[in-house]
Structures are given as C-alpha cells and as structure tokens.
N, C-alpha and C positions, 0 to 999 in steps of 0.2 A: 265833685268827685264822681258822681252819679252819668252826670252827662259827660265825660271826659271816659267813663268806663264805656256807654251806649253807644259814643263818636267812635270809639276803637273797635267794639263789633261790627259795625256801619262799615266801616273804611276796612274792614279785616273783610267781609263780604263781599264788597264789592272787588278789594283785589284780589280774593281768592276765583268769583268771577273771569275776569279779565285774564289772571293765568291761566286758565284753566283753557280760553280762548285762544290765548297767544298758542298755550302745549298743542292745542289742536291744530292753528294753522300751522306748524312746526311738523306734524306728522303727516298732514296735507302735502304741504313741502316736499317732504320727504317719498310720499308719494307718486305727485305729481312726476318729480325730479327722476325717480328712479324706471318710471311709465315712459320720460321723456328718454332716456338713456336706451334702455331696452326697446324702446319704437323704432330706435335708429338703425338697428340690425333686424327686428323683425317685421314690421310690417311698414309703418311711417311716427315721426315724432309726434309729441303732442303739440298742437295749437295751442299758443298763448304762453308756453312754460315760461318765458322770461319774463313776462309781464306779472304772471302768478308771483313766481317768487320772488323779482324785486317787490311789489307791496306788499306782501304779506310778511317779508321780511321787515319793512317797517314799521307795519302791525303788531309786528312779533317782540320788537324793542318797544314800543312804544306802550306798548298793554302789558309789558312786565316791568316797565319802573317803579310803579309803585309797590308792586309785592318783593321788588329787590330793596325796596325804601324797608318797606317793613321787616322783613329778615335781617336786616342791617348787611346787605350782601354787597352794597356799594364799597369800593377800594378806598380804606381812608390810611392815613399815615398820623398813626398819635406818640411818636417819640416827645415831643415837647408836652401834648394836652395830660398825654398819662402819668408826668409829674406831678401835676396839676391836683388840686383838693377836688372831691367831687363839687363842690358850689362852683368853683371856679370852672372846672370843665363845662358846668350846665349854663355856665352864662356864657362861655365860647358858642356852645350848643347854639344857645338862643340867639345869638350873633349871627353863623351860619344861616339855621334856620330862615332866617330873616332875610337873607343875601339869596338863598335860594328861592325866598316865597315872591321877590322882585322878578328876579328873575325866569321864576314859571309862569307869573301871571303875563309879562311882556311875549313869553316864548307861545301862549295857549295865545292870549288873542294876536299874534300874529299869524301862529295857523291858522287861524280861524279866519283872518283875513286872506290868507295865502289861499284855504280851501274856498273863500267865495270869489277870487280872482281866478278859479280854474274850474267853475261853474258849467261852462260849458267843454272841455276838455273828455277827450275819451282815451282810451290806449290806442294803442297801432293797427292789432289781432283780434281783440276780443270786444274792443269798442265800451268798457266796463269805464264806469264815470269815474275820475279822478278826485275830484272831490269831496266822494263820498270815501275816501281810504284816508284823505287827509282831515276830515271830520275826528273819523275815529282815532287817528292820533293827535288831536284835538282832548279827545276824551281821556285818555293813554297820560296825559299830560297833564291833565286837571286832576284824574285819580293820583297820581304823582304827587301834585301839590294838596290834595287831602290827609296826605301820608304823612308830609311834610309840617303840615299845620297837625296833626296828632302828634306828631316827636317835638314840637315847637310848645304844645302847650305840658308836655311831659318834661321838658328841657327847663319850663318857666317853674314847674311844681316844684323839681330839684333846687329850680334858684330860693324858692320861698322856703322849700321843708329840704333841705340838704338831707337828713338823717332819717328820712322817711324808705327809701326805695333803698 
C-alpha cells in the first residue's frame, strides 16, 4: 500500500512536471505564432515559425498524456462497463490496462528507434536536431505508460479488495 501510495506521488510529479512543460511550449506557440503574424505587416516574419510549431506541437501532445492519463481526461464510453459490479469493471480495467501497457512499450521503443534513425537530421530554417524532439516524445510516452501502470496496479487492488475504494 506504502509503495503504491509513493508510485503515485512519483508519477503525479513527474506529470505535473511535463504539463507544466507542454503549458509553456503552448504559450511559446502562442507567442511565437502571433510574432510571426504581426512580422508580416510590420517589419518581416519570423524564422523558423513552422518548424517551431510543428514540434513543439508534438511536444505539446506528447508531454500531456500522461497527466490526461491521470485526470482521467482521456474520452471513454462506459454504457455497457457502468452496469458492471465494481470487481468486474476493475478487471475490464486490468484488461485495458494491459492492452495499453503492450501497446506503449512497442509505441516508446519504436520512437526511440525512430529518433536514432533521424540521428543526423536537422530542420530546414533553424538547422535544430530532430531527434532530440523525438526523444522527448519518447519520454512523453514512457510517462504515459507510468500512469498507466499506476491505474493498472489501482485497477488490480479493486480486483482483490472490491469494497475497499
């Protein structure tokens, strides 16, 4: 129970971190974006703005799954699970769970492989390495599946103490 509490601070830190990352390059964004609009009538654009904003737009997704994991802000549909007894919904849970933690481990090391096949890759404008954006949503993706292994071992507790939570 101890470390199941500690795991939840951990992973609650870290993606309080990470949002707080994505919100910034989100007003960067926003910055950038609004610098490059108004350059056009006053003096000149900015260099690089599309480059900016497509990655940092994947920055932006990619560093806020996991604190959407934890808010429970992901779109689910429980007409059928919400009949469901709570033991039985937590072993759906644990099913899911399961289906996604497959699923994130093949998704992380494939970027991970993706970002070392683009090793030497730069943008067009800014000459900014490619690699190192596709890392970071590498990480985006792992904190993700940390979220997911805390609702997974939350999911298991409800299987064993139904009447607990």
């Amino acid at each position: 129970m101890k470390f199941l509490t500690n795991f939840e601070k951990f992973v609650g830190f870290l993606n309080a971190i990470s949002s707080k990352i994505a919100a910034f390059l989100l007003f960067m964004m926003m910055i950038v974006t609004f610098s490059d609009v108004t350059g056009r009538f006053l003096w000149r654009p900015v260099t690089g703005t599309y480059e900016l904003t497509y990655l940092w737009l994947a920055l932006i997704v990619f560093l806020s799954l996991g604190y959407t994991q934890q808010k429970k802000g992901h779109i689910s549909v429980g007409v059928f699970i919400d009949k469901l007894s709570i033991r039985a919904q937590a072993i759906v849970d644990v099913i899911t769970y399961t289906i996604m933690l497959i699923l994130l481990a093949l998704m992380s090391w494939q970027t991970y492989s993706y970002a070392n096949q683009m090793s030497n890759s730069v943008t067009g404008d800014l000459k900014l390495p490619v690699n190192v954006f596709v890392l970071v949503c590498a990480v985006g993706i792992l904190l993700f599946a940390l979220t997911v292994i805390l609702d997974f071992f939350k999911a298991i507790r409800k299987v064993v103490h139904p009447n607990e939570s």
